[in-house]
N, C-alpha and C positions, 0 to 999 in steps of 0.2 A: 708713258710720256713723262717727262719732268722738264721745270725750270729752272736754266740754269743763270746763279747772278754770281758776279766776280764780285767782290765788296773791298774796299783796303782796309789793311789789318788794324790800326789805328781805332778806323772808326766804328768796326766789329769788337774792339776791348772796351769801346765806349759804351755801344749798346749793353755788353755784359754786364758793364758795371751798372747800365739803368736796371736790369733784371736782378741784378743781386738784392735790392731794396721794394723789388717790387713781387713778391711771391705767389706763384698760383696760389688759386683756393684751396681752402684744405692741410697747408703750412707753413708755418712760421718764420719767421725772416733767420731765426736762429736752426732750424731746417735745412733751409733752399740756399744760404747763405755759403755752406763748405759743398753743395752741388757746382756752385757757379765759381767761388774759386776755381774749383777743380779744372771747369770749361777754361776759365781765363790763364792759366796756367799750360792747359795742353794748346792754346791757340798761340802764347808768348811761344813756346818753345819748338813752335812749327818754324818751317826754314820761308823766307819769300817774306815779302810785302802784301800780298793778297793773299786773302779768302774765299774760297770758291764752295757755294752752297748747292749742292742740286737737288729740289723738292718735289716728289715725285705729285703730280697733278693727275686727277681723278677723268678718267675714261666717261665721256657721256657723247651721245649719239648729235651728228649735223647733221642739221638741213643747209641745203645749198637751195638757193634760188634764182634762177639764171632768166634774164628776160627775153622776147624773139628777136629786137635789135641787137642783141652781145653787147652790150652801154655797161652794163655793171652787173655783177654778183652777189644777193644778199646771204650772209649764214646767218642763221638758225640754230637754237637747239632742239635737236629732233623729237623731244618728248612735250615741243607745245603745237597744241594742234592750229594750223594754218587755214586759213578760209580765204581763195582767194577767187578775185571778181573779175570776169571777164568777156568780153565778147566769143573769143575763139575755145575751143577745150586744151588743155595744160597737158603736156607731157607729165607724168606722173611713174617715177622709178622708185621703189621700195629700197630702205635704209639698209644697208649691209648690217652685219653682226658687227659690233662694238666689241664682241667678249674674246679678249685672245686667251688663246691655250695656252697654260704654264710655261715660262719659257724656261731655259736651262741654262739662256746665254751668259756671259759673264759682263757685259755691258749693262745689265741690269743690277746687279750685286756689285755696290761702290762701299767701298771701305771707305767707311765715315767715322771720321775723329771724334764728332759730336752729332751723336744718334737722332737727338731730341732737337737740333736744330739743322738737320741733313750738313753737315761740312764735311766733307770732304776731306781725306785725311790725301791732298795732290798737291805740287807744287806747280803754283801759277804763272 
């Protein structure tokens, strides 16, 4: 799974340039300084007005909870345990596997311009 955000290019050289004074732990602004050049340079030199990010988002199991009138549906994340109160007994269906097999696709493998911040090396 990932999420995907369109951002305008403007305001993505803006952010960079918050990051070029602002350095992870561990390095020096004289360090992290010619990293983020580097990003703000391969981001100028992309063609478009937009930047398109896609960040790949971490796999975790639902709960779905459905009531006997069909009124509404609540999710859940399926690793917290649920206690629920009732008059009648609950349909109760076991979580599918969450875990997919290696995929090979090539929809998964996106050529990213900038690895460290998932962009997308596409034109938007």
């Amino acid at each position: 799974m990932v999420a995907v955000t369109v951002t305008n290019k403007e305001e993505f050289l803006t952010y960079l340039a918050g990051s070029k004074d602002n350095p992870p732990s561990g390095k020096t602004r004289s360090e992290w300084a010619p990293w983020v050049e580097k990003e703000i340079e391969l981001v100028k030199s992309k063609p478009g007005e937009f930047i398109k990010v896609k960040r790949p988002l971490p796999i975790t199991p639902k709960l779905n909870v459905s009531f006997t009138d069909d009124t509404y549906t609540v999710m859940f994340y399926g690793h917290v345990p649920i206690i629920i109160f009732g008059d009648e007994p609950c349909k109760v269906s076991p979580l599918k596997s969450y875990i997919k097999a290696k995929s090979t696709s090539k929809t998964e493998h996106y050529n990213y311009l900038i690895k460290r911040l998932y962009v997308i090396n596409e034109t938007c």
